[in-house]
RODRENRO-307064 format. One record per residue (C-alpha): residue in one letter; x, z, y; residue number from 1. Coordinates in Angstrom, 1 decimal, always signed. Layout:
<pts>
PT   firo       c1       c3       c2   marza
PT      A        X        Z        Y     NUM
...
</pts>
This chain:
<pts>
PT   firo       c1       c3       c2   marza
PT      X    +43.3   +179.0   +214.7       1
PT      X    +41.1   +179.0   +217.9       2
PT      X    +37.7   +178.8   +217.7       3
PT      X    +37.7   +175.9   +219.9       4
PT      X    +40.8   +174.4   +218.0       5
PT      X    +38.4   +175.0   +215.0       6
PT      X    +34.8   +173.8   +216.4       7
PT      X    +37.1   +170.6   +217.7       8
PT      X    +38.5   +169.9   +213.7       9
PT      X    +34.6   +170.6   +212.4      10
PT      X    +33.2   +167.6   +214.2      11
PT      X    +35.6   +165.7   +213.7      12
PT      X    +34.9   +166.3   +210.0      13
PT      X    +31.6   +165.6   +210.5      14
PT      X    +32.0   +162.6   +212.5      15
PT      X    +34.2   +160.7   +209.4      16
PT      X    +31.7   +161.6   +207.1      17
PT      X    +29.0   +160.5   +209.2      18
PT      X    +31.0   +157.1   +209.5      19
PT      X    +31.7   +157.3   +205.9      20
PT      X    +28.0   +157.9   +204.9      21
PT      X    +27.3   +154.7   +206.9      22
PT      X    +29.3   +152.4   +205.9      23
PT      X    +28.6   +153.1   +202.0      24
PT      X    +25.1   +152.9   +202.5      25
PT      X    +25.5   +149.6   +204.1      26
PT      X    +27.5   +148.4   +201.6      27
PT      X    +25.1   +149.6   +198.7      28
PT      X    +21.9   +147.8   +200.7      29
PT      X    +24.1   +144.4   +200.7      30
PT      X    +25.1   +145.0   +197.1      31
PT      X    +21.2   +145.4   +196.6      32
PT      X    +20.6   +142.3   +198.8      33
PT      X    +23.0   +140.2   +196.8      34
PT      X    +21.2   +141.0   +193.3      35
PT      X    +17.8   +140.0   +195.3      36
PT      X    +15.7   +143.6   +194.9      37
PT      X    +15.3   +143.9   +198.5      38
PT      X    +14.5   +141.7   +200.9      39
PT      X    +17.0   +140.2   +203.7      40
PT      X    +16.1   +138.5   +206.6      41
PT      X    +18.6   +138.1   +209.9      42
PT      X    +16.7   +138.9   +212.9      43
PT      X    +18.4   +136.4   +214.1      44
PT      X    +21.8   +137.6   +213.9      45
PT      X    +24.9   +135.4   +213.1      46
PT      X    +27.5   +136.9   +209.8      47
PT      X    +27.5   +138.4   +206.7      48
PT      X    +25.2   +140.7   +204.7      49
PT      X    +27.5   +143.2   +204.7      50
PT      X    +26.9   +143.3   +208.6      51
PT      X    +23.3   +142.9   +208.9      52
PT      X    +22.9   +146.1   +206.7      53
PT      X    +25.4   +147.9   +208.7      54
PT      X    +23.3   +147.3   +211.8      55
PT      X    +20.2   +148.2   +209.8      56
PT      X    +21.9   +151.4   +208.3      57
PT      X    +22.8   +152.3   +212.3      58
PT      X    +19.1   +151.5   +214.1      59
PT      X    +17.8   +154.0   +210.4      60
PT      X    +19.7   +156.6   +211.3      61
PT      X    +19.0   +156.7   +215.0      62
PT      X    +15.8   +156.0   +214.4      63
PT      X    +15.9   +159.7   +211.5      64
PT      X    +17.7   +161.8   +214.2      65
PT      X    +15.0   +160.6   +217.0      66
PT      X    +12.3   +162.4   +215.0      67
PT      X    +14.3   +164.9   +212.5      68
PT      X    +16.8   +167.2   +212.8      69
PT      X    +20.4   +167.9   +211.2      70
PT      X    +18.8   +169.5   +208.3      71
PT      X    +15.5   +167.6   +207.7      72
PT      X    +17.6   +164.6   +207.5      73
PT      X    +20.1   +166.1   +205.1      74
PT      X    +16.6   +166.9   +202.8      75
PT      X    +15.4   +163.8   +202.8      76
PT      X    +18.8   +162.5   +201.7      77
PT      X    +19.0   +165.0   +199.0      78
PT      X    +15.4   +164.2   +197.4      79
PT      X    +16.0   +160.8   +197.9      80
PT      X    +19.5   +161.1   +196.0      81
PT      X    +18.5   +163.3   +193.3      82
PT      X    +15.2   +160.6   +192.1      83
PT      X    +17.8   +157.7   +192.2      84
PT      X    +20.5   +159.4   +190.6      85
PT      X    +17.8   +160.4   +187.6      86
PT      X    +16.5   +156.8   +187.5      87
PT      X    +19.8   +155.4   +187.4      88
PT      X    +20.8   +157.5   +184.5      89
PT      X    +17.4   +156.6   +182.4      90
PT      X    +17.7   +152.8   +183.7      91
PT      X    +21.4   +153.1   +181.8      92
PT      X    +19.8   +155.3   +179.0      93
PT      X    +17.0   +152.5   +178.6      94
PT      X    +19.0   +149.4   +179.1      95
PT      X    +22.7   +149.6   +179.0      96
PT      X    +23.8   +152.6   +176.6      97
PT      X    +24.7   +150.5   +174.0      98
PT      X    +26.4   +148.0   +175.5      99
PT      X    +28.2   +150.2   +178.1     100
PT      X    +29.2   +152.7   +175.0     101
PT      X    +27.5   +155.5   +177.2     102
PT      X    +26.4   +159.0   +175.3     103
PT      X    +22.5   +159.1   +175.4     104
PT      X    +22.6   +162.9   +175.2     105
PT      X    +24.8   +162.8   +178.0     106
PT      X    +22.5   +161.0   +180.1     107
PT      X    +19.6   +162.9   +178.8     108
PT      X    +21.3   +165.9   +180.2     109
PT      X    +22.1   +164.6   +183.6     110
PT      X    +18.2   +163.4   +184.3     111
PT      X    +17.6   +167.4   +182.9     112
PT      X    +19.9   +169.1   +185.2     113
PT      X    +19.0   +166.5   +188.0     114
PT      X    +15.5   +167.1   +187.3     115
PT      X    +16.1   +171.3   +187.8     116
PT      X    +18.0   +171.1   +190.7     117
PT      X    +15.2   +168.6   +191.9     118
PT      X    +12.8   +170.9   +191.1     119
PT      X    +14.2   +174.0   +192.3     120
PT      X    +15.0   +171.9   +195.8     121
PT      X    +11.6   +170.9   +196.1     122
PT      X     +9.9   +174.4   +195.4     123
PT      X    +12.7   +175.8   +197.7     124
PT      X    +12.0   +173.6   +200.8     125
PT      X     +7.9   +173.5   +199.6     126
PT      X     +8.6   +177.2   +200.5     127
PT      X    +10.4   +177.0   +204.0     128
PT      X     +9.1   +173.5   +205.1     129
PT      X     +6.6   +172.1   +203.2     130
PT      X     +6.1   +169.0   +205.4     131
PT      X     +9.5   +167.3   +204.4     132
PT      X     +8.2   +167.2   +201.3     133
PT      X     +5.3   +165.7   +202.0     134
PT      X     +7.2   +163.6   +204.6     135
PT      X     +9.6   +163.1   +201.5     136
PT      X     +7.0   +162.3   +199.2     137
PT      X     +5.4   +159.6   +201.6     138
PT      X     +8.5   +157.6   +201.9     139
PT      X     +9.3   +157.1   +198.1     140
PT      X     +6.2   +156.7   +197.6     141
PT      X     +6.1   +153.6   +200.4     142
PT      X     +9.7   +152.3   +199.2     143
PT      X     +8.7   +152.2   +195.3     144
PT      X     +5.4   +150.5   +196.7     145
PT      X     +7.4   +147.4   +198.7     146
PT      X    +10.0   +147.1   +195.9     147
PT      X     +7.0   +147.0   +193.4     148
PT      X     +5.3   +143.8   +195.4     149
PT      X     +9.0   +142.6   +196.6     150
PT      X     +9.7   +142.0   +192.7     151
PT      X     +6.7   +140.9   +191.9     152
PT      X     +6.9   +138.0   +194.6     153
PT      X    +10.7   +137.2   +193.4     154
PT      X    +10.9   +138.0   +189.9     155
PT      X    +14.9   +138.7   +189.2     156
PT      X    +15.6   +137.2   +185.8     157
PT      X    +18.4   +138.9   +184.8     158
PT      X    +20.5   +135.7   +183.1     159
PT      X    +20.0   +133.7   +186.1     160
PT      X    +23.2   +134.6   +188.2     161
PT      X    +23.5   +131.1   +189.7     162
PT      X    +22.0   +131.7   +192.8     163
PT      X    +23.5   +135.3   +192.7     164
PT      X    +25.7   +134.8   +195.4     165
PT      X    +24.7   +131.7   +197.1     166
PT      X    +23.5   +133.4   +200.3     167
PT      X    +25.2   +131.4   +203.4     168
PT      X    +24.3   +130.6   +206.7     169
PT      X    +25.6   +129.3   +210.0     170
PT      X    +27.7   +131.0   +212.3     171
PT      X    +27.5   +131.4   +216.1     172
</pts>
């Protein structure tokens, strides 16, 4: 194959994953939205969730690759993942082992080997780039701080689903 034939097929690669990336993200901040543990408001746009966050996901990223490039980006992303993949796996441990049937050394092991490779990462790009993880550090740090009030504000109870999915508003 060519090397432009082959430059032409890897960004077109990158392009659907790009595409791919935002659209789950979207959908996950809706999901997220839905349960109430983040906030929603509409700028005073007319539609669904599911739309607002895609236009939020869009003006994030443009705003990331205004000030970072291909690779600080694609850090962030990977401490960001790695914390919330190792709190997901202790919030199941914690909360829904037993009633999911889920193996708690299995999960033990996953925040372990998420926790080396987090580790490792870190120490890796502490090495090569040390602001992006201070730059990395900041923003968790800021996000776990505005969920921490968010909650506190509007206390989710967990048996009260009524309201769940009662978000509506007009359209345009």
């Amino acid at each position: 194959m060519p090397q432009q034939d082959r430059q032409t097929v890897y960004e077109s690669v990158t392009q659907r994953i790009m595409i791919a990336s935002v659209f789950a993200v979207s959908r996950m901040l809706a999901m997220l939205t839905d349960m109430k543990l983040i906030p929603h408001s509409h700028f005073g746009m007319s539609g669904p969730i599911r739309e607002h966050t895609l236009v939020y996901t869009v003006v994030l990223a443009g705003f990331l690759t205004v000030f970072f490039d291909l690779s600080r980006i694609a850090s962030l992303g990977a401490f960001f993942y790695l914390v919330m993949d190792i709190i997901i796996h202790w919030g199941v441990y914690r909360n829904l082992k037993d009633e999911i049937g889920a193996s708690g050394w299995i999960m033990l092991t996953a925040i372990a080997l998420d926790a080396v490779v987090l580790s490792a990462f870190a120490t890796m790009k502490w090495q090569s780039d040390p602001s992006i993880v201070v730059i990395a550090l900041t923003m968790m740090t800021a996000v776990f701080a505005f969920e921490w009030f968010f909650l506190r504000q509007q206390p989710v109870r967990p048996n009260d689903s009524s309201k769940a999915n009662s978000h509506t508003h007009s359209q345009r």
